[in-house]
C-alpha positions as CSV (number, residue, x, y, z in Angstrom):
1,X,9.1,-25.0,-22.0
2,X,9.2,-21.2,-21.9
3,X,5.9,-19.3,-21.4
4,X,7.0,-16.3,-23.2
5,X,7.3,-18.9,-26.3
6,X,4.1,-20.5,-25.4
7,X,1.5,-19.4,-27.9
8,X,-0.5,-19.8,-24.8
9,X,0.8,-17.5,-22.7
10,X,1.3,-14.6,-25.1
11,X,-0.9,-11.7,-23.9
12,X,-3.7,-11.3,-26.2
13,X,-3.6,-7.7,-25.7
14,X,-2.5,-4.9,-28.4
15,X,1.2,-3.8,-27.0
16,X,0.1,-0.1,-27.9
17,X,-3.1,-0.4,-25.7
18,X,-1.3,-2.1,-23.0
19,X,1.5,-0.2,-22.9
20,X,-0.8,3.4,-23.0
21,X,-0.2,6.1,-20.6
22,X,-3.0,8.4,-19.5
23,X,-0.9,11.3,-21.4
24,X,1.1,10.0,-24.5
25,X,4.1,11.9,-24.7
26,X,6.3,12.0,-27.8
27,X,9.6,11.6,-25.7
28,X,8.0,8.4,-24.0
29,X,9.5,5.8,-27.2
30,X,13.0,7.4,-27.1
31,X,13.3,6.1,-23.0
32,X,15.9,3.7,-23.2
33,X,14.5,2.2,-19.6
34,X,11.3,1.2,-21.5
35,X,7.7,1.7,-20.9
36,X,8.1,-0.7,-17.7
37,X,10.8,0.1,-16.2
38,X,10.1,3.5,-16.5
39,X,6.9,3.1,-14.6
40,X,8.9,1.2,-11.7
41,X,11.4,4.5,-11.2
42,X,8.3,7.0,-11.4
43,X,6.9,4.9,-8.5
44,X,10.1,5.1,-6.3
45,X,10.8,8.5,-6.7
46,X,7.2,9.1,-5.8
47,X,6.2,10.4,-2.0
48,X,3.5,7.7,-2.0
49,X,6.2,5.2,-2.2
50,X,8.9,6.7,0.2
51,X,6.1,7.0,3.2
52,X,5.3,3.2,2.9
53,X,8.8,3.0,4.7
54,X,6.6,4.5,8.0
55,X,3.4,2.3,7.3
56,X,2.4,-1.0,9.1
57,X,2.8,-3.7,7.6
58,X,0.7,-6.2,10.2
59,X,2.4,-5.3,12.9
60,X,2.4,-1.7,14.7
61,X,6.3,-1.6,15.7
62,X,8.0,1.1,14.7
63,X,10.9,0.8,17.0
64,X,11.5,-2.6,16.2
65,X,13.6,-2.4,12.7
66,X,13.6,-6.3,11.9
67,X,9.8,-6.1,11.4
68,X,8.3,-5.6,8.2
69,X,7.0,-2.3,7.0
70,X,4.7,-1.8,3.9
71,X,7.7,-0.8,2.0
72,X,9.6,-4.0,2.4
73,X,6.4,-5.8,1.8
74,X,6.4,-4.5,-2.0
75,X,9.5,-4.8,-2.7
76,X,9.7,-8.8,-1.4
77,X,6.4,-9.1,-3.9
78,X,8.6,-7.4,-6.6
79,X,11.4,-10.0,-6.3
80,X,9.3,-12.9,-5.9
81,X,7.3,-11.7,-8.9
82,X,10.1,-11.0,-10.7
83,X,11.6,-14.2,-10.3
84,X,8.6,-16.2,-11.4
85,X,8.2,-14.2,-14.6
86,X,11.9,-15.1,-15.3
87,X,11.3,-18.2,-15.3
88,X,8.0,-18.1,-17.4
89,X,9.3,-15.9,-19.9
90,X,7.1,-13.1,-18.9
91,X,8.2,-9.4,-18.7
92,X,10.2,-8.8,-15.8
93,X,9.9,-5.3,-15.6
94,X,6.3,-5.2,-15.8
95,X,6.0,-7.0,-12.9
96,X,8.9,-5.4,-10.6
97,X,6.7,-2.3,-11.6
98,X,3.5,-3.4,-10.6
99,X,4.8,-5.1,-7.8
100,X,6.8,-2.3,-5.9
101,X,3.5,-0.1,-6.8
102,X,0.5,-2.2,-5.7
103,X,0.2,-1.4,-2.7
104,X,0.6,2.7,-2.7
105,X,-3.2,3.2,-1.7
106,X,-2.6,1.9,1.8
107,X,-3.5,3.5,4.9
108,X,-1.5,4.4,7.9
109,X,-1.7,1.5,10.7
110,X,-2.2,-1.7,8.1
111,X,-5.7,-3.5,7.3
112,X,-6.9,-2.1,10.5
113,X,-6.3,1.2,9.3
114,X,-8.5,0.2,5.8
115,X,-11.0,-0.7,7.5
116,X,-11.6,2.1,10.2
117,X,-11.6,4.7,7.1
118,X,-13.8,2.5,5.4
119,X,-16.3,3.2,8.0
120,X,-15.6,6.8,8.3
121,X,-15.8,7.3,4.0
122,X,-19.5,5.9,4.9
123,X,-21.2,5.0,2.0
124,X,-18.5,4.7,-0.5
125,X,-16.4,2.5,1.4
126,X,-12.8,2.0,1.0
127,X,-10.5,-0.7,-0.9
128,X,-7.1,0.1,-1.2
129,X,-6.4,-1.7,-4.6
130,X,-9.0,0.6,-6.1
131,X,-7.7,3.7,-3.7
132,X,-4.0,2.9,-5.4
133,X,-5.2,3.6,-8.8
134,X,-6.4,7.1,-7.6
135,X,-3.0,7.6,-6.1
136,X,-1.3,6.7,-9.0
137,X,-3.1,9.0,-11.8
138,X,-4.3,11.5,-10.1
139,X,-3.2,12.7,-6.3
140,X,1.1,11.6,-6.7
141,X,3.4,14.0,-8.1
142,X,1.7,16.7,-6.5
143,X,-1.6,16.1,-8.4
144,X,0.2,15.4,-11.7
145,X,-0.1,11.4,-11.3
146,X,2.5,9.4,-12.5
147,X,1.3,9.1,-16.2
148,X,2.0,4.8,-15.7
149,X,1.5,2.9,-18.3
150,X,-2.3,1.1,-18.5
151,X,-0.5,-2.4,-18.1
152,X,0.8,-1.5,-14.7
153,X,-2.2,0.7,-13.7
154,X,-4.4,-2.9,-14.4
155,X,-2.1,-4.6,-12.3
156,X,-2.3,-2.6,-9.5
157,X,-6.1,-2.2,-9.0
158,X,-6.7,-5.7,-9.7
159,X,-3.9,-7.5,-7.4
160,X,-6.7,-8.4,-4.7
161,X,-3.8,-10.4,-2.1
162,X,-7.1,-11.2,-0.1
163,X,-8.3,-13.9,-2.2
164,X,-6.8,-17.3,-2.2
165,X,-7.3,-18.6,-5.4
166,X,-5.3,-22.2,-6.4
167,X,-5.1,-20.8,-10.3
168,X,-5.7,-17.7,-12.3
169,X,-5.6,-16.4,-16.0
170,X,-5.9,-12.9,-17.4
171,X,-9.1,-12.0,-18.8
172,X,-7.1,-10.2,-21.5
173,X,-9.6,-7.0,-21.7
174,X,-8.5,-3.9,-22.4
175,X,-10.5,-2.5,-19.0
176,X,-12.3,1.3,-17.9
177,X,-10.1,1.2,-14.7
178,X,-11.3,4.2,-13.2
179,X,-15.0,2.8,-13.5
180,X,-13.9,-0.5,-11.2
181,X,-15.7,-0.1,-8.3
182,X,-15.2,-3.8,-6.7
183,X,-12.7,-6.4,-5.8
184,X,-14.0,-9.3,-8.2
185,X,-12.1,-8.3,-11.6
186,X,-8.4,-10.0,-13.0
187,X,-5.7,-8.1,-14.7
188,X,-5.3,-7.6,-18.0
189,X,-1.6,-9.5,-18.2
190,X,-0.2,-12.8,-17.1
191,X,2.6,-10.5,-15.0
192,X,-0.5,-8.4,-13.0
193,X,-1.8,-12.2,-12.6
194,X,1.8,-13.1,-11.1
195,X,1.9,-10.5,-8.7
196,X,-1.8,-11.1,-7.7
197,X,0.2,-14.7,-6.6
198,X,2.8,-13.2,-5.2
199,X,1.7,-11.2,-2.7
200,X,0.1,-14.0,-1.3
201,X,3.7,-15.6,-1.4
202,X,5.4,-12.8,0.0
203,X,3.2,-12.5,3.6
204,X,2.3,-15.5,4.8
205,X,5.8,-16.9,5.7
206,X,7.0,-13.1,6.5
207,X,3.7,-12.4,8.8
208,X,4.6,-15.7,10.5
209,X,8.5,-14.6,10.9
210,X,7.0,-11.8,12.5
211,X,4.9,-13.0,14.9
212,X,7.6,-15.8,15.9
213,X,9.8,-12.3,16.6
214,X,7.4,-11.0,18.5
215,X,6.5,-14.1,20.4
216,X,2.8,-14.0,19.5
217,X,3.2,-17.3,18.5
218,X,5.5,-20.5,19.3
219,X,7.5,-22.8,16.3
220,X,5.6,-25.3,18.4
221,X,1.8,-23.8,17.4
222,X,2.5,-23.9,13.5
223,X,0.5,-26.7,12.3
224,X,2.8,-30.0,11.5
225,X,0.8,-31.0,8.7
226,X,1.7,-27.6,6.5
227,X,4.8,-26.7,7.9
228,X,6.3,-30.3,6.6
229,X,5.3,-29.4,3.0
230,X,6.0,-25.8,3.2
231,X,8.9,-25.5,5.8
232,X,8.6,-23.8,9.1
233,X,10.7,-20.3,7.8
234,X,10.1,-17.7,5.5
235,X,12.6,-18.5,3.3
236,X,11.7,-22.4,3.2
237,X,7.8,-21.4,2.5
238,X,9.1,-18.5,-0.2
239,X,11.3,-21.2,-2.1
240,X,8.4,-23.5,-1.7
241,X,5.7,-21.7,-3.2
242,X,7.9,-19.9,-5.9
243,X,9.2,-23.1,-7.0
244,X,5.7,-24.7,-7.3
245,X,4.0,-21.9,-9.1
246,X,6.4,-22.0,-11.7
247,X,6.3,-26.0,-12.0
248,X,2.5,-26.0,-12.0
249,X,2.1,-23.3,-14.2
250,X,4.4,-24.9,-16.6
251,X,2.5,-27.9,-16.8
252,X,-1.1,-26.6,-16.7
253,X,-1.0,-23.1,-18.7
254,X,-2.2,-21.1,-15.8
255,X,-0.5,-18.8,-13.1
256,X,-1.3,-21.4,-9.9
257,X,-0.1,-24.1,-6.8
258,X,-0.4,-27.8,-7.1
259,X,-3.1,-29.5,-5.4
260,X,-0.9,-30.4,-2.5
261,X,1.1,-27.3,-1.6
262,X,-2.1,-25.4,-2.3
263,X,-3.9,-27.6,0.6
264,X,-0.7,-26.9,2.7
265,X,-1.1,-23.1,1.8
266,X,-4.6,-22.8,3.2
267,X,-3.4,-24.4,6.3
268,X,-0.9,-21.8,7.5
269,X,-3.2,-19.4,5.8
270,X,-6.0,-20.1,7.9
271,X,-3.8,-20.2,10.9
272,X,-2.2,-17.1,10.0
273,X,-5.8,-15.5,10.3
274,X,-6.6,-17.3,13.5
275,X,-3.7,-16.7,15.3
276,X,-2.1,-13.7,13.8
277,X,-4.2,-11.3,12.3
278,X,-7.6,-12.0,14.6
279,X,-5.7,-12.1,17.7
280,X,-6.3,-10.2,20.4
281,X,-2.4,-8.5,20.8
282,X,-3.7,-7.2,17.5
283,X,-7.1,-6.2,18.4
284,X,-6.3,-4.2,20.8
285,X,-4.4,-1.6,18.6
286,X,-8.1,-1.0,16.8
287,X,-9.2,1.3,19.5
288,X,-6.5,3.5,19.5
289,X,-5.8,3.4,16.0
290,X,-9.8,4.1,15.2
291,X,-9.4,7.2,18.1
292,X,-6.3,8.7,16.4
293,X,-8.0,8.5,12.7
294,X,-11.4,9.4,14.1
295,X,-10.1,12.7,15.9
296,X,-7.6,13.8,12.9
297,X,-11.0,13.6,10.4
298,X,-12.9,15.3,12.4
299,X,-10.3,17.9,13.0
300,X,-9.5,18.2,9.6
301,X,-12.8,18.8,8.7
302,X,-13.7,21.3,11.1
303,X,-10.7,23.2,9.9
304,X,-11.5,23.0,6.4
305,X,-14.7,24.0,6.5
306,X,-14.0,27.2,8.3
307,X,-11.1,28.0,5.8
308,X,-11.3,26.7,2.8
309,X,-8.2,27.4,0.1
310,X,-7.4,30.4,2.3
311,X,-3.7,29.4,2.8
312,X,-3.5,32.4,5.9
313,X,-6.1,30.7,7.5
314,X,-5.0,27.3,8.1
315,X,-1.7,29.3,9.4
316,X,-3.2,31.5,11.8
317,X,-4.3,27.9,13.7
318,X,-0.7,28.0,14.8
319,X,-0.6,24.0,14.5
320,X,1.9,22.6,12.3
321,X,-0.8,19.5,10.9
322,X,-3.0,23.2,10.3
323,X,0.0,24.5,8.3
324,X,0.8,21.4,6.7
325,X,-2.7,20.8,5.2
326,X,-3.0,24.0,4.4
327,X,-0.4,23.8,2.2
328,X,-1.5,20.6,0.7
329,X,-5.1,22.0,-0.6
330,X,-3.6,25.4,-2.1
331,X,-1.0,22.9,-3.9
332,X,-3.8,19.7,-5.2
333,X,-6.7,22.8,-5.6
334,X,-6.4,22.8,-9.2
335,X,-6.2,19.1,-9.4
336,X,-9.3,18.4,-7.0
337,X,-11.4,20.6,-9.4
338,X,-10.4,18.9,-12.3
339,X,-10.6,15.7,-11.3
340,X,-13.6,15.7,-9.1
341,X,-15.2,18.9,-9.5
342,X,-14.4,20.4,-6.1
343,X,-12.4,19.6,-2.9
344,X,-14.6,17.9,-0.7
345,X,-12.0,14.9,-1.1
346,X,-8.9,16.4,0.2
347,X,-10.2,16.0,4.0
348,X,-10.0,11.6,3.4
349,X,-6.8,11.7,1.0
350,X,-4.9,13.6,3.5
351,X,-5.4,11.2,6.0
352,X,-5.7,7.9,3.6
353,X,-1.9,9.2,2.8
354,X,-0.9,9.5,6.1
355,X,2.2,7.4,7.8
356,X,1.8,5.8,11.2
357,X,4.0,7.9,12.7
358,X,2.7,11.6,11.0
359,X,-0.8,10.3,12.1
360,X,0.2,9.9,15.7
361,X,2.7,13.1,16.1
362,X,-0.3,14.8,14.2
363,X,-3.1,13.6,16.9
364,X,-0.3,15.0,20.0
365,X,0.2,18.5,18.2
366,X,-3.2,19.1,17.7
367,X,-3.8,18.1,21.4
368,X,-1.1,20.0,23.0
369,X,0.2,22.2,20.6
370,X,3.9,23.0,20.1
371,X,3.3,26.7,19.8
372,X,2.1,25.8,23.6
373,X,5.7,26.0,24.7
374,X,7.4,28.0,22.6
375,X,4.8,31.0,23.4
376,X,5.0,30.5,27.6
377,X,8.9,29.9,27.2
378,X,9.2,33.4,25.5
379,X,7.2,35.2,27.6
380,X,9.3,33.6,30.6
381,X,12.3,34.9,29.1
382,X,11.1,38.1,27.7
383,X,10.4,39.4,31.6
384,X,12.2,39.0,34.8
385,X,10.2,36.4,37.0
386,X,9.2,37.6,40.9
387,X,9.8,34.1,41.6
388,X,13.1,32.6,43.3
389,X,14.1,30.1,40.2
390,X,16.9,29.5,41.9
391,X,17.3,25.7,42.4
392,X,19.1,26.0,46.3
């Protein structure tokens, strides 16, 4: 049985609201990629996207290139999405689109990185399903957004990969996304319902690969009792789980695991937690990570309270981060007042958009400044020294 033939499985949505941008344009029904696949090249050629390729996955390695980086992450939830959806009947581009954007509101430095600038946005907290949406229509593209489809825009606030459901279905509403302010709504369309699922897929036999890699844990520690109905290697749990969801969904009429490989799933899932992402090689990281975020907030703060949109001012620091966000308010100025009012935001979005790597070189140059060297080394050079340089 197809699901795409499946009376049951049609979306009970109107194609014209699900398929809505946030601007119609004339030109958009004369695309010959389609409303989906459209959305999936807006999100690639966005900066959003190209800086996941710097962002931590789980593990903070940046100098280790067989671990898994944010970027890979989405795009392994993208095929495994895609693949299920193919074999429903389900829109295929749709869900390589929501797939390979779900995860643009991350943080630098992983979940660890979520949850220190949850503390430091105070009372508003931070979720980066619902920070993605933000991303997505208002602060990409230079404060243009990326004028997605509503479909894909569902999809990607509502993919929650931190619940472990067994089954879903759509609630096929046509939601107020920007008034979600919690992680306990569905998407809209069996495909945002398939990704929800597939992110799940897509990290817990990759995490594990990793933190065999790394050594954090032993073939030997993986429990026997999941690993025989799973498989003991990514690929062997991928195929696994992919091949169930789309057997069980088949015969029940929702997006879900069988009662046995779902058991087996919440096995390495709960030793994934224990082992992996609770563990103290992990741990460690948060005090340095929560330093580095902690002191680039407060910086920025500091800085943009004494200057504002004045563009010279942020110059005259003589920093390059100074510089850099600088530029950054004078270009999203008129978006932060038309979106929000004012740009008391731009201080948390800089850093929420931040890659590991800018994060850290941005912490040392605000520390010891570049500007540092260059200034002593011309003044060495621009007089003779009454030193003996010589090195005899």
């Amino acid at each position: 049985m197809n699901l795409g033939d499946n009376l049951f499985f049609r979306n009970r949505l109107e194609t014209g609201q699900v398929r809505a941008r946030i601007e119609p344009r004339p030109e958009d029904e004369r695309d010959l990629r389609g409303h989906y696949f459209r959305d999936t090249t807006a999100i690639v050629h966005s900066y959003p996207f190209r800086r996941m390729k710097h962002k931590t996955q789980v593990f903070f390695a940046p100098k280790n290139d067989h671990i898994c980086t944010r970027i890979e992450h989405v795009m392994h939830v993208a095929t495994i999405a895609a693949t299920i959806c193919r074999a429903l009947g389900l829109d295929v581009d749709l869900a390589w689109a929501i797939g390979v954007g779900h995860d643009l509101g991350h943080t630098p430095f992983g979940h660890l990185g979520e949850t220190i600038l949850a503390r430091i946005r105070g009372v508003h907290g931070f979720r980066h399903e619902i920070y993605g949406l933000r991303v997505v229509d208002h602060l990409a593209n230079r404060g243009r957004g990326l004028n997605l489809t509503y479909a894909v825009r569902d999809g990607i606030i509502n993919h929650c990969g931190e619940k472990f459901e067994q089954s879903l279905t759509p609630d096929f509403t046509v939601k107020d996304l920007s008034a979600i302010t919690r992680r306990d709504r569905l998407p809209s369309t069996w495909e945002g319902v398939v990704v929800r699922m597939s992110d799940k897929i897509a990290y817990l036999g990759r995490d594990l690969e990793d933190a065999l890699q790394l050594s954090l844990v032993t073939i030997a520690d993986v429990p026997d009792s999941a690993a025989r109905v799973l498989g003991r290697t990514n690929s062997d749990i991928i195929d696994t789980l992919v091949n169930d969801v789309i057997e069980t969904s088949l015969e029940t009429g929702e997006i879900g695991f069988s009662d046995r490989i779902y058991r087996a799933f919440l096995e390495m899932k709960e030793f994934n937690y224990a082992r992996i992402y609770t563990s103290r090689a992990l741990e460690q990281y948060h005090q340095h990570f929560e330093r580095i975020l902690e002191t680039l907030y407060a910086y920025l703060m500091d800085l943009f309270q004494r200057c504002g949109n004045d563009r010279g001012a942020y110059e005259r620091e003589q920093n390059a981060l100074a510089t850099r966000f600088g530029d950054y308010v004078a270009k999203m100025e008129q978006c932060y007042i038309t979106v929000d009012g004012n740009l008391d935001a731009a201080v948390f979005d800089y850093l929420a958009g931040m890659t590991d790597d800018f994060a850290i070189d941005s912490v040392n140059e605000i520390m010891v400044p570049r500007q540092f060297n260059v200034q002593f080394e011309a003044m060495e050079l621009a007089r003779p020294s009454t030193w003996d340089t010589s090195p005899l």
